[in-house]
C-alpha positions as CSV (number, residue, x, y, z in Angstrom):
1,X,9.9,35.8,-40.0
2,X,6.4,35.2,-39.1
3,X,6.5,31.9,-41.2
4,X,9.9,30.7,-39.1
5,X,7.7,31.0,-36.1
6,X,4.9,29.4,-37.4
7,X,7.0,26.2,-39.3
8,X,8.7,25.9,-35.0
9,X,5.8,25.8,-33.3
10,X,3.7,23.3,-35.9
11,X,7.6,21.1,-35.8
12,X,6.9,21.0,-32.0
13,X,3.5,20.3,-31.7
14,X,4.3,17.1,-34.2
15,X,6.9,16.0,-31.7
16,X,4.9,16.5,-29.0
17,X,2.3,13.9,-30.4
18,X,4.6,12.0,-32.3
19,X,6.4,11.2,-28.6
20,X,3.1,11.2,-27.1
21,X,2.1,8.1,-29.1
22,X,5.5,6.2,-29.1
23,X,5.5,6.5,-25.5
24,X,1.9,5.2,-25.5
25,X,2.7,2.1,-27.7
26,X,5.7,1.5,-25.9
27,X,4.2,1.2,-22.3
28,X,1.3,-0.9,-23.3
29,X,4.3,-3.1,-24.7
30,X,6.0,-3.5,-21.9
31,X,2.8,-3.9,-19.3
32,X,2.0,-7.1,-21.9
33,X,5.2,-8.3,-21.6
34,X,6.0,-8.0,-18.3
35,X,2.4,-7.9,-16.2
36,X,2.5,-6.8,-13.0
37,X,3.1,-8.9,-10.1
38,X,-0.4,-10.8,-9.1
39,X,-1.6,-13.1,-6.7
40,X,-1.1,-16.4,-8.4
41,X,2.9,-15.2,-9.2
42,X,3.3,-14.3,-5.4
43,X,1.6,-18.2,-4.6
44,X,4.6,-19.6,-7.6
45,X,7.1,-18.0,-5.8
46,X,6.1,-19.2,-2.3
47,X,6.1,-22.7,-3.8
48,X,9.3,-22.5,-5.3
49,X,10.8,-21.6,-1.8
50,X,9.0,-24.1,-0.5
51,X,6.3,-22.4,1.6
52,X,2.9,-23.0,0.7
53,X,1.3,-19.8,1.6
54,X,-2.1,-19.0,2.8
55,X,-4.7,-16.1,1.7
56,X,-3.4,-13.3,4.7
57,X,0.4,-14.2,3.7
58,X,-0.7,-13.5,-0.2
59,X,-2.6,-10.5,1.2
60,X,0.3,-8.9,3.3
61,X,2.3,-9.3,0.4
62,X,0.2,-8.0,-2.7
63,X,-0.2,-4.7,0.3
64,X,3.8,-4.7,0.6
65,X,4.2,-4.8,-3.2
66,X,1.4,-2.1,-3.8
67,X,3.0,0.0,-1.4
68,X,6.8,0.1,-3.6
69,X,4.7,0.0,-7.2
């Protein structure tokens, strides 16, 4: 009985870090794959709209996308 009990919780703690580092590895894959929007991806996109922005327009929206992240 006391040995079910203790087999559980050591099979939970395992999973516990087990998903802990998945979880880990996985984020820090995706955050290298896909970066977060930055200032020089905000100045590509005004370009390809055909806007060439200036440093308050960047500003206002790095802010705007801060604010939703």
């Amino acid at each position: 009985m006391l040995q079910d009990i203790l087999v559980l919780i050591v099979g939970i703690i395992i999973g516990i870090a087990i998903g802990f580092f998945a979880a880990r590895y996985f984020m820090k894959k995706y955050i290298k794959d896909n970066p977060p929007i930055n200032e020089e991806m905000i100045k590509t996109l005004m370009a390809q709209m055909g806007r060439t922005p200036n440093q308050k327009q960047i500003n206002q929206m790095m802010k705007a996308m801060s604010k939703y992240q």
